[in-house]
C-alpha positions in Angstrom: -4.9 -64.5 -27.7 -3.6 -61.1 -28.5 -0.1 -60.4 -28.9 0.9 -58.3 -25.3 4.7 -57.4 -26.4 5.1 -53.8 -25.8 6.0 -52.0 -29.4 9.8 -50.9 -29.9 11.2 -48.0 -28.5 12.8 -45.5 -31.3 15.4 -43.2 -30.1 16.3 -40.2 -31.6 20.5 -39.1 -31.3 21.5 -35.7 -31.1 24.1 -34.2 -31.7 24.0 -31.3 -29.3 21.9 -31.0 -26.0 18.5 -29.0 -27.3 18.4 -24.8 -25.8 15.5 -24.7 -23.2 12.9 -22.0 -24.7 11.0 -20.0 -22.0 7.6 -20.3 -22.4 5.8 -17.5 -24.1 4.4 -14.4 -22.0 0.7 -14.3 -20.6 -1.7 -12.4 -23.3 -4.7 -10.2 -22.1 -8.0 -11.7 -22.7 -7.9 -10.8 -25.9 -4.8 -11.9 -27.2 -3.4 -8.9 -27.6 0.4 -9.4 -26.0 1.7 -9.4 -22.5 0.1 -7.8 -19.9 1.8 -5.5 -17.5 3.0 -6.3 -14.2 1.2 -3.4 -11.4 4.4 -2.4 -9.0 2.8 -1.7 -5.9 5.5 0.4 -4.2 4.4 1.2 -0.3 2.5 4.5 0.5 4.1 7.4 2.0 4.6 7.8 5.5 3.3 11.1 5.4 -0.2 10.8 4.4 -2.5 14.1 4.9 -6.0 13.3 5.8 -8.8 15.1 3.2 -11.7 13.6 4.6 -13.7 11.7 7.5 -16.5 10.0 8.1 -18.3 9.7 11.5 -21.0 7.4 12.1 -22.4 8.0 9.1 -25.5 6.0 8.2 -27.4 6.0 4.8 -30.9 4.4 4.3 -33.1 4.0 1.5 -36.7 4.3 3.2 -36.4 1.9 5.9 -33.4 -0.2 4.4 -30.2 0.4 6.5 -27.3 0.8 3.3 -24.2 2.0 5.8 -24.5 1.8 9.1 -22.1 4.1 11.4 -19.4 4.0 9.6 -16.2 5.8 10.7 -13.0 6.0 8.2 -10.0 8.6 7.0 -9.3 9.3 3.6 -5.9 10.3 3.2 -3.5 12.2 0.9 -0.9 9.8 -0.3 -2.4 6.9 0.4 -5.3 4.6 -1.8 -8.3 3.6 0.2 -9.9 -0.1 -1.3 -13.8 -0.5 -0.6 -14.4 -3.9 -0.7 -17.7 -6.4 0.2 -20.4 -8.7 -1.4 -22.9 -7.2 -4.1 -25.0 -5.3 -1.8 -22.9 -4.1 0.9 -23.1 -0.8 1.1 -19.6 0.1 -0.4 -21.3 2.0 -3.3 -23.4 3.7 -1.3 -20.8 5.1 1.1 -18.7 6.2 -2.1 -21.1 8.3 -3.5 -22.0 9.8 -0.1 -18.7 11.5 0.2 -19.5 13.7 -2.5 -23.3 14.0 -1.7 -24.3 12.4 -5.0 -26.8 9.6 -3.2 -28.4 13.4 -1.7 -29.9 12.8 -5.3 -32.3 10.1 -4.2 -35.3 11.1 -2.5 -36.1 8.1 -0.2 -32.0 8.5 1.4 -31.8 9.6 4.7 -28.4 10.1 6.1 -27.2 10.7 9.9 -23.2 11.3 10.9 -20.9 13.6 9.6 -18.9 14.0 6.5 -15.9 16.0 6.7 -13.8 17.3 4.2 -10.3 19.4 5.5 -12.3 19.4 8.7 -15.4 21.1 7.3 -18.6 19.3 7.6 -19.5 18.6 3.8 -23.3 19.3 4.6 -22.0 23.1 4.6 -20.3 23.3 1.0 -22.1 24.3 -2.1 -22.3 20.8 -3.7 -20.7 22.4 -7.1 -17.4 23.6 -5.2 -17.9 20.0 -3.3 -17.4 18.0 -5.9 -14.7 20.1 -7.4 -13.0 19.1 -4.1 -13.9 15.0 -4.7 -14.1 14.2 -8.6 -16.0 11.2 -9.2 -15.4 8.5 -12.4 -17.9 5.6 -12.8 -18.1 2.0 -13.6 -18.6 2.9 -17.3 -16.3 5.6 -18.9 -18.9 8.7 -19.7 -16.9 11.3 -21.9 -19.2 14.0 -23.5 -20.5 13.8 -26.9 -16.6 16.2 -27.7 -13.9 16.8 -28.6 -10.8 15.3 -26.6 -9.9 18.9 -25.9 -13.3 20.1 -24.9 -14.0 17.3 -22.7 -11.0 18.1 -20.2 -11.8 22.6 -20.8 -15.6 21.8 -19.4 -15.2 22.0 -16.2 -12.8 24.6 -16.1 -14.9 26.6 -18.4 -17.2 26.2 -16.2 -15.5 27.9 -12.9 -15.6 31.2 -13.4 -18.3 34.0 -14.9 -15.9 34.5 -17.8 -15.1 31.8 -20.6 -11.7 31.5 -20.8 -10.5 31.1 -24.7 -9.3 28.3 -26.2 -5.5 29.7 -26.1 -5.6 30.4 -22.2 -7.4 26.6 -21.5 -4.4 24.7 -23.4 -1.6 24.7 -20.6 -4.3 23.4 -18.2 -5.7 21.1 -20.6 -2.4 19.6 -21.6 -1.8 19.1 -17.6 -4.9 17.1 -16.8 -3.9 14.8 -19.4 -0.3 14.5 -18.6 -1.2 13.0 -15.5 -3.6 10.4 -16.5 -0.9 9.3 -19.0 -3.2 10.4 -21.8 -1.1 12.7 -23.7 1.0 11.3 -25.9 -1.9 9.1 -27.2 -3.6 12.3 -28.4 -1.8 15.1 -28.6 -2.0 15.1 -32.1 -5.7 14.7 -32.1 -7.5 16.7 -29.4 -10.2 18.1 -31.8 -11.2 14.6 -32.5 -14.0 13.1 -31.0 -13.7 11.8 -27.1 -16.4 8.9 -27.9 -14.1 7.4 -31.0 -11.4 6.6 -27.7 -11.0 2.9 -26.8 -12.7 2.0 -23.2 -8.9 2.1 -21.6 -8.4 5.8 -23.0 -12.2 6.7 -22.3 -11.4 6.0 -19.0 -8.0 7.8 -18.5 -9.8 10.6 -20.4 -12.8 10.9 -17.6 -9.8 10.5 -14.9 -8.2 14.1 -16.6 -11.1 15.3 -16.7 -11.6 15.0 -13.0 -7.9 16.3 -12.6 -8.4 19.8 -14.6 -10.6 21.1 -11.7 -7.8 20.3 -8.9 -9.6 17.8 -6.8 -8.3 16.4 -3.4 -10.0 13.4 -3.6 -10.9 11.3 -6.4 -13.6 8.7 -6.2 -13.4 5.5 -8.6 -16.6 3.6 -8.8 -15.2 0.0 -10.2 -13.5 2.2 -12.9 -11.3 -1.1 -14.7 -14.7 -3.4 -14.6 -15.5 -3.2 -18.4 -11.6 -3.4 -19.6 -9.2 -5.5 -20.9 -6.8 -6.7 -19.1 -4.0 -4.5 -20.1 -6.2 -1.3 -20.2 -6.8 -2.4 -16.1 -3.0 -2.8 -15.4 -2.3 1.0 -17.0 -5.4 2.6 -15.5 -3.9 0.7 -11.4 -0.5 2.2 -12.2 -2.2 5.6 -13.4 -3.5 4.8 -9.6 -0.6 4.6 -7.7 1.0 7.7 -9.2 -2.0 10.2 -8.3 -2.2 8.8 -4.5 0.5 11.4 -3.9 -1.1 14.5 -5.0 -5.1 13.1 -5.0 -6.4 11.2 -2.2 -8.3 8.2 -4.0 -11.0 5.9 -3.1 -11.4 2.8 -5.3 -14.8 0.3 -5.0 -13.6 -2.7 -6.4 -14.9 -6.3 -6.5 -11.5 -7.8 -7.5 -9.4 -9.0 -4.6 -6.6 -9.1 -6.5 -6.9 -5.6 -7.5 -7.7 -4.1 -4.2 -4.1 -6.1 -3.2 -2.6 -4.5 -5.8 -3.6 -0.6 -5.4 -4.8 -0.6 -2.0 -2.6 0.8 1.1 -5.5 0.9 3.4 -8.6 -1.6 3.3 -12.0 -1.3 4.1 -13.9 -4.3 4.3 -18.2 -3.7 4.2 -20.7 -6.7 4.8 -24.7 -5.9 4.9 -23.7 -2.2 5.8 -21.3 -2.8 8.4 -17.6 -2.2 8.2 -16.4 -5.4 9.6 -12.7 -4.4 8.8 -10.6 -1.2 8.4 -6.6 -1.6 8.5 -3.6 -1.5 6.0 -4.0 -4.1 3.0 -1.4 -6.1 4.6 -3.4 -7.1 7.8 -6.9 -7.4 6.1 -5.6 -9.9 3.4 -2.8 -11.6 5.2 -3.5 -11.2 8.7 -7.4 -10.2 8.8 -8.9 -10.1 12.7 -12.9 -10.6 12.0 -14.1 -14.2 10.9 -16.1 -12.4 8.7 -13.3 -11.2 6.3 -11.0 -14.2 6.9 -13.9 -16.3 5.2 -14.5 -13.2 2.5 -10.9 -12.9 1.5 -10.4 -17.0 1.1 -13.4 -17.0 -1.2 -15.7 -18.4 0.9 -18.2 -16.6 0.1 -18.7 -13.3 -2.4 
């Protein structure tokens, strides 16, 4: 029969009471340190509409992508698009700047308005001067730092401006995607030798040198680290005073944490349209309650 007495307990005497230790901070994915906490302070009250959308509808061929869809985007405020894969969020991003007109099988009804002018009757160069666009992956030209933010504003005009006359305008844009102090000492380097996080920031300036009102972001934090996503969403909530934004975004948590207004798409419908509050804590359709809860994505 096996001996069943329990083994001696050893106790250890101290002679002081051991200092509780806080546990160590979160690291990003990669382990690179902490990662910063997004403050999402609420919008202004006095947000300025920049554009509209009136029962707009988009279809490829005979597939339905949007259909009547009605929305502000305001001045001041940041406007979350979020839905399943397949929703019809994408789409209706890159209608407000005419960019699906690219396709030829898109066929789109409803207005687009932009300062109350139908955006069917702007040149679509001084169009999308008015709403910048930055994609899912960061796309800086095959530049310089410097050269990547003068393009467009080389571009403007019949004349070239010089070099000397570009640099206050230059050193703007990237003031205000918190870029600058990474490389001011290095804008003849090479824009491609940036990480993803300043790649990014640097495709955001380079939407800001040309003055836009809005700014569309198309998933712009989907291929970063964490910490590169939390600098980029408080880069966010700075512009939304000066730059009406639009953000696509799959992640919840980060249409919580930029999003003042909501926008909620399911197989091309807008199911839900109210301040981020309501849709994620008190959402009206069954639709979104299920969508928000993770029942389904």
């Amino acid at each position: 029969m096996d001996d069943l007495t329990p083994p001696p307990i050893r106790r250890i005497i101290l002679d002081n009471m051991p200092e509780p230790v806080a546990p160590p901070a979160p690291a990003n994915g990669n382990g690179h340190g902490p990662v910063p906490e997004v403050v999402h302070e609420p919008a202004a009250r006095n947000a300025v509409e920049r554009m509209r959308t009136e029962d707009l509808s988009i279809a490829y061929g005979q597939k339905l992508a949007v259909n009547r869809v009605s929305l502000e985007v305001c001045q001041g405020e940041v406007l979350a698009l979020i839905g399943p894969s397949g929703c019809g969020k994408t789409t209706l991003l890159r209608s407000l700047n005419r960019l699906i007109d690219q396709t030829p099988t898109v066929a789109r009804s409803g207005r687009i308005l932009v300062d109350g002018e139908d955006a069917d009757f702007f040149d679509v160069t001084l169009l999308r001067r008015k709403v910048g666009m930055v994609f899912q992956q960061p796309n800086p030209f095959p530049m310089s730092i410097f050269d990547n933010i003068a393009y467009g504003l080389r571009e403007r005009g019949s004349k070239r401006p010089k070099r000397k006359e570009l640099e206050p305008a230059v050193a703007e844009a990237l003031q205000r995607a918190g870029l600058w102090e990474e490389v001011k000492d290095n804008l003849n380097g090479p824009a491609l030798r940036l990480s993803g996080g300043q790649q990014q920031r640097l495709c955001i300036a380079r939407s800001l040198a040309v003055g836009p009102e809005v700014l569309l972001l198309d998933e712009p934090c989907s291929a970063l680290d964490p910490i590169s996503t939390a600098v980029i969403e408080e880069l966010i909530l700075r512009l939304r005073a000066d730059v009406a934004i639009v953000i696509v975004t799959h992640n919840l948590q980060q249409a919580q944490r930029v999003g003042d207004r909501v926008a909620f798409m399911y197989l091309g419908d807008l199911v839900e349209y109210g301040a981020a509050g309501q849709v994620f804590g008190a959402p009206q359709a069954m639709r979104t309650r299920e969508y928000v809860s993770g029942a389904f994505g």
